[in-house]
Backbone bond lengths (Angstrom), bond angles and torsions (degrees), N, CA, C in turn:
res aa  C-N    CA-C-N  psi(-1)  N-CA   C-N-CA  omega(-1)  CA-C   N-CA-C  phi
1 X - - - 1.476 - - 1.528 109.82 -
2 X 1.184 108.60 132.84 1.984 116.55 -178.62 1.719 106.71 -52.10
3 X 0.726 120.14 150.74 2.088 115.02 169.33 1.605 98.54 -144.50
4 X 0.914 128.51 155.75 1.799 109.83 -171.07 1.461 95.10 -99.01
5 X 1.707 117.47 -6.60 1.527 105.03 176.86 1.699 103.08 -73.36
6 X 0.907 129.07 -3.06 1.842 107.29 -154.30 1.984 71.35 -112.25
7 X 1.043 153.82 -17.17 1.497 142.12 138.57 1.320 156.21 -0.34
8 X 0.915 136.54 -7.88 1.665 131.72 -135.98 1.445 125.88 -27.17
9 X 1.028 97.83 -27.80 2.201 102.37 178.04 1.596 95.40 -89.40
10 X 1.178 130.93 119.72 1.225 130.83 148.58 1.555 120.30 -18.81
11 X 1.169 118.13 110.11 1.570 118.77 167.75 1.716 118.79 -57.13
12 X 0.873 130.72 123.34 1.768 143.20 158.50 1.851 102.33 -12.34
13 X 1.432 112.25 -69.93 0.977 130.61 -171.51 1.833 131.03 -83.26
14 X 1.367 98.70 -28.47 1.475 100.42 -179.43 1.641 97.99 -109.45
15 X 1.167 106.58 169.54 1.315 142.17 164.14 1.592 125.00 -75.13
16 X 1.317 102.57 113.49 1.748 115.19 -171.88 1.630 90.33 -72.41
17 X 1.701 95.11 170.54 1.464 117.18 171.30 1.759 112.17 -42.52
18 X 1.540 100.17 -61.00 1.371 118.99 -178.20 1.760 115.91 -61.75
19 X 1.195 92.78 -24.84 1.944 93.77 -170.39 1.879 80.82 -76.09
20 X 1.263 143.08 -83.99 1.031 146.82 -178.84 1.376 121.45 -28.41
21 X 1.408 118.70 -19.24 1.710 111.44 177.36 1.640 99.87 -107.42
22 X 1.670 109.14 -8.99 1.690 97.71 171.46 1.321 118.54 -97.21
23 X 1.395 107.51 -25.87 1.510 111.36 152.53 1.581 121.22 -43.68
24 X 1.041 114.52 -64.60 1.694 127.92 170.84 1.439 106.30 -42.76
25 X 0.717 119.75 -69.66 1.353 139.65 -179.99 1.622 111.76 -34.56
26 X 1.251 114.65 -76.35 1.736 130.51 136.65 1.278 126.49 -0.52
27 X 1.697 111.92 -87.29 1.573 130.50 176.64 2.026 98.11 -50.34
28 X 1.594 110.68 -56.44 1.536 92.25 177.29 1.576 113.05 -53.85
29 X 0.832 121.17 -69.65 1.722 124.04 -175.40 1.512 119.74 -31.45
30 X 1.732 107.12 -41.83 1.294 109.62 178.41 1.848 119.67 -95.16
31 X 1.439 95.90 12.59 1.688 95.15 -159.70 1.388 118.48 56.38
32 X 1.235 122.67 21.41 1.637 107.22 177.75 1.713 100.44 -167.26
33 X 1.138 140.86 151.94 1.006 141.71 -168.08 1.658 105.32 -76.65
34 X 1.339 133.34 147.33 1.435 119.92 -173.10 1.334 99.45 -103.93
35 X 1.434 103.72 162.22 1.696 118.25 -167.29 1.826 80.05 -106.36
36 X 1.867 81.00 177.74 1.737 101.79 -147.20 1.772 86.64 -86.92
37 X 0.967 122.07 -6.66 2.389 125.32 161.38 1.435 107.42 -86.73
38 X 1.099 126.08 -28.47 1.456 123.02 145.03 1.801 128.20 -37.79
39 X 1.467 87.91 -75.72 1.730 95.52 -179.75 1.757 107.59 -59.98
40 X 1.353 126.59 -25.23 1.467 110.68 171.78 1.398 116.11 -44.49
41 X 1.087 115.65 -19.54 1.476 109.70 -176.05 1.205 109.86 -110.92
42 X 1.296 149.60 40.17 1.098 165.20 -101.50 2.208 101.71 -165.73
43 X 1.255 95.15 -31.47 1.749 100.51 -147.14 1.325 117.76 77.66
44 X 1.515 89.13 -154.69 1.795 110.09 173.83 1.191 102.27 -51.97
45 X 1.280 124.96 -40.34 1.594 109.90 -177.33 1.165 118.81 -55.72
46 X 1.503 117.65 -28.59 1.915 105.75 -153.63 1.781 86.75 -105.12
47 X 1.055 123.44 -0.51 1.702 120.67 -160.59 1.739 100.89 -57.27
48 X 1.319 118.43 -49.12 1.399 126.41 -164.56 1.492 103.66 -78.20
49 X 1.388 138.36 -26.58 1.345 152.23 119.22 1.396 115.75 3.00
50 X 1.225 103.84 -88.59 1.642 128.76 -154.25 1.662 78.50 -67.01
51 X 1.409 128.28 -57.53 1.780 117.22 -173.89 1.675 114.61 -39.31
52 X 1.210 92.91 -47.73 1.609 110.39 -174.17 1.673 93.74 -52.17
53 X 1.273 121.27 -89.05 1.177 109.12 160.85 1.076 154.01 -3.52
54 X 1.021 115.15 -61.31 1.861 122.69 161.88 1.761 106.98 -71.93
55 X 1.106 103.22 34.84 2.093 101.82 -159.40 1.970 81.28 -116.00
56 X 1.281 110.15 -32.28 1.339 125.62 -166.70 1.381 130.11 143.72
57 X 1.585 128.98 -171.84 1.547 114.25 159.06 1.343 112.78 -99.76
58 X 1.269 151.28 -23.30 1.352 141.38 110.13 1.530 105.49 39.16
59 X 1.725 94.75 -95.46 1.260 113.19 -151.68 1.815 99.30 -77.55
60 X 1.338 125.84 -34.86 1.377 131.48 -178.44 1.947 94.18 -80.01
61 X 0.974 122.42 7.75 1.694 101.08 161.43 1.795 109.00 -120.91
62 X 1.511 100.30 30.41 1.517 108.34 178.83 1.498 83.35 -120.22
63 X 0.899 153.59 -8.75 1.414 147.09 162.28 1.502 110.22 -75.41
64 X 1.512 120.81 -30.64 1.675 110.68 169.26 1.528 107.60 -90.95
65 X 1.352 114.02 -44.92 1.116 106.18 173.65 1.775 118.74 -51.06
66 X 1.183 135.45 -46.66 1.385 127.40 168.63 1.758 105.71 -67.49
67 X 0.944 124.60 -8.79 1.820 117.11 -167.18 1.765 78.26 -86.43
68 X 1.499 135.46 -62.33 1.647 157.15 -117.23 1.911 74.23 -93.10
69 X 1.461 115.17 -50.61 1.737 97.98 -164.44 1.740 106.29 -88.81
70 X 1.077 122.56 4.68 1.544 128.62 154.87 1.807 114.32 -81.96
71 X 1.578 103.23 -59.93 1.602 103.24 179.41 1.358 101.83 -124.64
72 X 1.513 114.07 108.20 1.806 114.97 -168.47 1.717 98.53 -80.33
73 X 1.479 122.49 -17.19 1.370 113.85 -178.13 1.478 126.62 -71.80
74 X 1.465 115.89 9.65 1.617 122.91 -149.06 1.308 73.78 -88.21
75 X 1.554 114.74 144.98 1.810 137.99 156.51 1.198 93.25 -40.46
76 X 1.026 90.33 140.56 2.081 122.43 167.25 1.045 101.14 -79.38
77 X 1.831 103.20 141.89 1.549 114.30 167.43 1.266 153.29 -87.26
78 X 1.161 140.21 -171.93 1.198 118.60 -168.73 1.580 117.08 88.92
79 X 1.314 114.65 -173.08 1.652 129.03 -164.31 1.916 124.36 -85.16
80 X 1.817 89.95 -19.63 1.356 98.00 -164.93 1.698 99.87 -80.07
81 X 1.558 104.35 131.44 1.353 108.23 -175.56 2.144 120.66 -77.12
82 X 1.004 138.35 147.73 1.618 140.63 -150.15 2.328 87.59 -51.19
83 X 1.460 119.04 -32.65 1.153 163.54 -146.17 1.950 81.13 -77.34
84 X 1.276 112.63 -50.80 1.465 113.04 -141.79 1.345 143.66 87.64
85 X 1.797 108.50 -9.32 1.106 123.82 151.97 1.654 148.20 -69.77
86 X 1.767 109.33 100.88 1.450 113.36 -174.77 1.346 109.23 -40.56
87 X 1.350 126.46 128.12 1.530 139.38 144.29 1.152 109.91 -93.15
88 X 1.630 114.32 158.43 1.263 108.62 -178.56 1.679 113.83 -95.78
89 X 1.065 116.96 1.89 1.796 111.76 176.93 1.896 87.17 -153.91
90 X 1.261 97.01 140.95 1.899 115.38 165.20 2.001 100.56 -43.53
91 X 1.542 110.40 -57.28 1.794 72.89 178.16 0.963 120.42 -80.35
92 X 1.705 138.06 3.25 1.562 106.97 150.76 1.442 124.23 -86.18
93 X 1.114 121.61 10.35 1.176 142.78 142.65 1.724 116.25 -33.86
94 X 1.384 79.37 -88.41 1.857 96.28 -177.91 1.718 110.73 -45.96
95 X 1.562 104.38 -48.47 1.423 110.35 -176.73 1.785 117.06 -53.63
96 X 1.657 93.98 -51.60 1.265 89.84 171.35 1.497 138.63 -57.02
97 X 1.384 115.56 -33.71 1.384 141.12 -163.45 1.666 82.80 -73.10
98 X 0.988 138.22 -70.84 1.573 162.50 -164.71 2.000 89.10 -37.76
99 X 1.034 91.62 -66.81 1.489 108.37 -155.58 1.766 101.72 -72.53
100 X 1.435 114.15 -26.07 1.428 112.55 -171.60 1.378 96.19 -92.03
101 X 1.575 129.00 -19.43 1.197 112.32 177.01 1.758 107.86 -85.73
102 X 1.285 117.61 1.69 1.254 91.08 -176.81 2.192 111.94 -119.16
103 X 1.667 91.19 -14.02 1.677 91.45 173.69 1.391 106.29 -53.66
104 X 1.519 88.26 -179.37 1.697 125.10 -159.30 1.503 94.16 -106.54
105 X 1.749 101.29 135.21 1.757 105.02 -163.94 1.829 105.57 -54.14
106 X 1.187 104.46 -10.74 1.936 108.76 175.96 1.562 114.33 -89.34
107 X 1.126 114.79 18.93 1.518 120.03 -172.87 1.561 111.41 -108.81
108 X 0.819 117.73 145.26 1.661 120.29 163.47 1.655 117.72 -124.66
109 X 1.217 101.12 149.74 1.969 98.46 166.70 1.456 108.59 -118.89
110 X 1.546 110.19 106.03 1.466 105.67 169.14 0.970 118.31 -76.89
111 X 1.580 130.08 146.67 1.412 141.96 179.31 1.642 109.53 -96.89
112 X 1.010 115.17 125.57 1.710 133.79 163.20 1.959 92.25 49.37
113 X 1.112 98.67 75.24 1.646 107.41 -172.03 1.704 99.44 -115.35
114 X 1.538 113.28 148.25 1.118 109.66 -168.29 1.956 104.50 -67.02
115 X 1.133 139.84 160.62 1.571 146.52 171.96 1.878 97.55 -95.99
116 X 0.914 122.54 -31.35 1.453 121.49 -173.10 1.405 123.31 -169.03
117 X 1.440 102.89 73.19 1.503 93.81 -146.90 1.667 109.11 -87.78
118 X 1.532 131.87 11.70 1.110 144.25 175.29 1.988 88.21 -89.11
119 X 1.291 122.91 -21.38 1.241 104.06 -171.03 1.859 116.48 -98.24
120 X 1.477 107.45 -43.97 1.173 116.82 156.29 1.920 95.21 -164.58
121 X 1.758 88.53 179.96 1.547 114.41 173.26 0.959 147.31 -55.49
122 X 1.850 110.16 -8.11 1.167 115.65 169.68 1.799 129.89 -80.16
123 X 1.332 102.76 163.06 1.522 107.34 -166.44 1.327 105.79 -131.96
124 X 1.381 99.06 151.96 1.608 100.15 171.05 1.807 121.44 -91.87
125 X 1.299 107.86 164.98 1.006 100.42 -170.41 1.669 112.32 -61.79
126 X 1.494 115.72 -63.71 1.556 117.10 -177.90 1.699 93.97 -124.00
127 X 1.100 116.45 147.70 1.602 119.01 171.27 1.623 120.85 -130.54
128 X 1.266 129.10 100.34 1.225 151.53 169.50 1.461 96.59 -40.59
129 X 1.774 100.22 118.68 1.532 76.70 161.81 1.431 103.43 -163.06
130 X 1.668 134.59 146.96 1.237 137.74 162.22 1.288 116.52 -135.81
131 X 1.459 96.40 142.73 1.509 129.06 -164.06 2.278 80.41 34.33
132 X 1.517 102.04 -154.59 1.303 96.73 -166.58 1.555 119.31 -73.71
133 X 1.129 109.82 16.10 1.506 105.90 150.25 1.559 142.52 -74.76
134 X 1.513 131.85 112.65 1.117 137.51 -147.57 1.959 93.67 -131.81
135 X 1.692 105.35 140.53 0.951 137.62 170.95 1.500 104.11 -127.41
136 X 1.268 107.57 135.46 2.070 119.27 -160.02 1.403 75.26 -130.15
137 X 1.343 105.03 116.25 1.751 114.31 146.87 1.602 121.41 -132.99
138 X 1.097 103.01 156.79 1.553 128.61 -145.86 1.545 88.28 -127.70
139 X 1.417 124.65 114.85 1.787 140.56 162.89 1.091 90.77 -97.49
140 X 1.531 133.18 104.95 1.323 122.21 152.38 1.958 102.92 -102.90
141 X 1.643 96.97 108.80 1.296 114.04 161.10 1.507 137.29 -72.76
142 X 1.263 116.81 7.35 1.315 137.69 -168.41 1.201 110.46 -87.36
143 X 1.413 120.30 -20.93 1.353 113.91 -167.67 1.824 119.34 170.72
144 X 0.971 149.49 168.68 1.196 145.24 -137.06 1.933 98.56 -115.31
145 X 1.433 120.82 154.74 1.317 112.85 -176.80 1.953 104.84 -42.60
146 X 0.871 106.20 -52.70 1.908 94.12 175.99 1.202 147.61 -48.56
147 X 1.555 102.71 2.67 1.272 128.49 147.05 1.801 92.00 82.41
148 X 1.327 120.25 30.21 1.732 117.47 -160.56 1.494 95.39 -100.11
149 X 1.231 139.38 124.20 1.794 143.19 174.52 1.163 98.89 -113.31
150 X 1.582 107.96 144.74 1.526 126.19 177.64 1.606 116.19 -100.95
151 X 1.849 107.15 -12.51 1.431 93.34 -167.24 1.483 96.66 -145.62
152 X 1.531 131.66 -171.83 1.342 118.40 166.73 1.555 99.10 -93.20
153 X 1.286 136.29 33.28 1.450 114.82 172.48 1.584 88.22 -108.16
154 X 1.753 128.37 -47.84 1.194 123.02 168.12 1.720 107.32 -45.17
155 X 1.299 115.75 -70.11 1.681 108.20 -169.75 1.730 116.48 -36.15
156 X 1.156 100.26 -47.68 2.180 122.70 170.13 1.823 93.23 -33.13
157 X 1.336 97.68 -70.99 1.667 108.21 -174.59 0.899 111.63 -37.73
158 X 1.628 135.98 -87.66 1.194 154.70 172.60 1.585 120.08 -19.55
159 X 1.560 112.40 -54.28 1.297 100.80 150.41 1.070 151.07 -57.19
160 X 1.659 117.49 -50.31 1.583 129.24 134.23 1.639 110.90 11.18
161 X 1.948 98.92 -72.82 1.808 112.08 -170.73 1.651 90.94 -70.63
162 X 0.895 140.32 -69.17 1.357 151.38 -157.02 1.493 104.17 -51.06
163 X 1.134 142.53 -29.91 1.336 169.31 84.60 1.675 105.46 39.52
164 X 1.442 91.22 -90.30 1.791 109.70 156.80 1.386 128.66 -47.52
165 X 0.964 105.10 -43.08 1.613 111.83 -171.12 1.320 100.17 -70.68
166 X 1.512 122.70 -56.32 1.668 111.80 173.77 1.575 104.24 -39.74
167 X 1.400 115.98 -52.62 1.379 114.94 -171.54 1.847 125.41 -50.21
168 X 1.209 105.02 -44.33 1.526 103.19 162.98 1.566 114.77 -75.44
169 X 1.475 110.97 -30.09 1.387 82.33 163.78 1.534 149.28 -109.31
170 X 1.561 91.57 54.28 1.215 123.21 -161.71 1.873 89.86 -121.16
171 X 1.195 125.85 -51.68 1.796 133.27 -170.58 1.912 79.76 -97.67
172 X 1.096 132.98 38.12 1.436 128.91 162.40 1.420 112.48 31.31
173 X 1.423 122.33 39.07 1.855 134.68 172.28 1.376 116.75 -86.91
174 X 1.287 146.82 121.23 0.935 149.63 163.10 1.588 132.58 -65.43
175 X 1.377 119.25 54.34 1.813 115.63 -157.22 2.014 99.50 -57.17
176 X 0.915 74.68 174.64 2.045 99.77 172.01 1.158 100.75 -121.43
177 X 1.607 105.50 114.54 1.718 134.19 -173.84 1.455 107.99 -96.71
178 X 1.498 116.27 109.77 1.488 92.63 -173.47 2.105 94.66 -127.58
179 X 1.318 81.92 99.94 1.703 103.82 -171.17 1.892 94.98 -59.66
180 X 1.866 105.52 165.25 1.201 118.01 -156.19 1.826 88.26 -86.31
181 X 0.966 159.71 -28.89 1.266 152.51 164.63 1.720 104.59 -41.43
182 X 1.017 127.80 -50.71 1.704 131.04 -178.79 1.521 96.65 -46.95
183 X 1.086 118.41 -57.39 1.714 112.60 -173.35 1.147 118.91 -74.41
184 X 1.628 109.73 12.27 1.767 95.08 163.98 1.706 101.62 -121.06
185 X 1.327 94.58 24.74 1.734 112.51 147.26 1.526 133.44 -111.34
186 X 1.069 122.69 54.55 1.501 123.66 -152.66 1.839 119.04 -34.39
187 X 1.682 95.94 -57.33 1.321 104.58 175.95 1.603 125.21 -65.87
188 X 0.596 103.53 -8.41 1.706 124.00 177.63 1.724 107.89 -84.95
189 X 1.749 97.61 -67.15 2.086 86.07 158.74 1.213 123.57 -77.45
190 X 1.134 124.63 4.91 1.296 98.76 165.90 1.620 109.27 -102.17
191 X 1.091 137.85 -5.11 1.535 138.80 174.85 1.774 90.33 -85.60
192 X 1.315 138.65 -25.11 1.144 125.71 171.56 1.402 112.10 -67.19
193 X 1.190 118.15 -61.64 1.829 134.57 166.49 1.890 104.39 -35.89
194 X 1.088 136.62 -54.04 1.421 154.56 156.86 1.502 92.29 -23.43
195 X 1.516 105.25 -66.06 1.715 98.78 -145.43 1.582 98.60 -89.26
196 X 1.447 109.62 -6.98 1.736 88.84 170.73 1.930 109.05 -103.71
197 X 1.563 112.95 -2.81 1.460 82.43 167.18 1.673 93.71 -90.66
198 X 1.047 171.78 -59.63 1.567 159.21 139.04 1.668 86.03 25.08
199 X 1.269 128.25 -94.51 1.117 121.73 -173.18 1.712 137.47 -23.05
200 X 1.602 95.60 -52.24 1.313 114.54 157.30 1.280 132.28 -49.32
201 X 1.923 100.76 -35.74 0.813 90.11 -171.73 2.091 127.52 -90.96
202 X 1.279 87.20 -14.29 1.369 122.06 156.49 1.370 115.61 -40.48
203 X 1.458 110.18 -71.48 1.645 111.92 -174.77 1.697 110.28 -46.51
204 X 1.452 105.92 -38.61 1.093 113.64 -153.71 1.440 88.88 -60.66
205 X 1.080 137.18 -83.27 1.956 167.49 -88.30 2.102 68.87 -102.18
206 X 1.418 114.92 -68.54 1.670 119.77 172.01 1.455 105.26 -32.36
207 X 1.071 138.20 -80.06 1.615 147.90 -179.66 1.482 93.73 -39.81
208 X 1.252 140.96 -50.34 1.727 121.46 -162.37 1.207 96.39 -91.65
209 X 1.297 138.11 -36.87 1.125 128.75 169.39 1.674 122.57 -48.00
210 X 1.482 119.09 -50.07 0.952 98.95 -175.58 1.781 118.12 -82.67
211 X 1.256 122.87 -2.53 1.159 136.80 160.82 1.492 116.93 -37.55
C-alpha cells in the first residue's frame, strides 16, 4: 500500500509528515481542525496543504483522516461548537469556541442577533455582551484582511460582509472584523478575543457605576 512517508517527493494528493504535524498542531491551537483557506495563510508551511485542498474534498478529508489515526484526540470537524452549538461556518466556530472559553460567567455570545433592529435586518455575526454592553463581531471567512477572493462562492461572501459594513456604517457602530488570515495565527486571536471580553468587561463595571 502507497504511504507518502516511505516517498521522498511529496505526493500531489496525500499529506507529508510535516503537512500532518502542522495541521495537528493548528486544529489544537484553534480548537477545531483548519480548513484548506485557513492554511493559505500559513506560509511555506501551509503551501503543500492549500494544494491538497484545491485537489478536492476527497483528497482534503484524507488529511484529517490520517492526522485523527495518528492523534484520535484532535477536535472534530465541522461547525458544531465543543458547546453543541450550530454555527454557520468553522470560523465562527473557532471564534466562538475562543471567546466562550474565555468570558466572564455574566457574559453571553449572541448568535446572528439583530445590530439595530429598529433600523434595519441586518445582524451580526456573534455579539459579546454584558448587562447592556454589546461588542458586534463580524468572522468574515471568505478571505484574508486584503479583501483578495479566489472564487465566486468567496466573492458571494465578501459582499454579504460588505453588505453589513455599509450597514454599521450607516447606525455609526464600530464592529470587530476578524478576517480569515487571523486564524492561521491562533495566539494572536485569541489575545484579540481576551482584549474585547476585558473590554466588555470594562464597559460594564462604567455602565453600573454611572447608574
Amino acid at each position: 500500500m502507497f504511504r507518502a512517508s516511505e516517498d521522498a517527493t511529496p505526493s500531489r494528493f496525500h499529506p507529508t509528515e510535516a503537512d500532518l504535524i502542522t495541521y495537528r498542531d493548528l486544529a489544537r491551537a484553534l480548537g477545531a481542525p483548519p480548513s484548506e483557506a485557513i492554511c493559505r495563510y500559513l506560509g511555506p508551511a501551509g503551501q503543500h496543504l492549500v494544494f491538497i485542498g484545491e485537489s478536492g474534498q476527497r483528497d482534503w478529508a484524507r488529511v484529517d483522516t490520517q492526522a485523527r489515526a495518528r492523534w484520535p484526540d484532535l477536535p472534530s470537524t465541522g461547525t458544531t461548537a465543543s458547546d453543541g452549538k450550530i454555527l454557520e461556518s468553522l470560523p465562527e466556530r473557532i471564534v466562538y469556541q475562543i471567546l466562550d472559553s474565555l468570558k466572564h460567567q455574566d457574559m453571553e455570545i449572541d448568535l446572528h442577533q439583530p445590530i439595530m433592529p429598529d433600523v434595519g435586518p441586518e445582524k451580526a455575526d456573534l455579539t459579546l455582551r454584558r448587562r447592556d454592553a454589546a461588542c458586534f463581531i463580524e468572522v468574515i471567512g471568505c478571505c484574508g484582511v486584503n479583501r483578495i477572493t479566489r472564487n465566486d462562492h468567496e466573492r458571494r461572501g465578501l459582499e454579504r460582509f460588505e453588505r453589513r459594513e455599509a450597514f454599521y456604517r450607516r447606525v455609526t457602530v464600530a464592529p470587530v472584523c476578524i478576517f480569515l488570515d487571523l486564524l492561521a495565527r491562533p495566539e494572536d486571536l485569541k489575545a484579540l478575543c481576551q482584549s474585547l471580553v476585558d473590554r466588555i468587561a470594562d464597559d460594564g463595571r462604567d455602565r453600573e457605576v454611572s447608574l
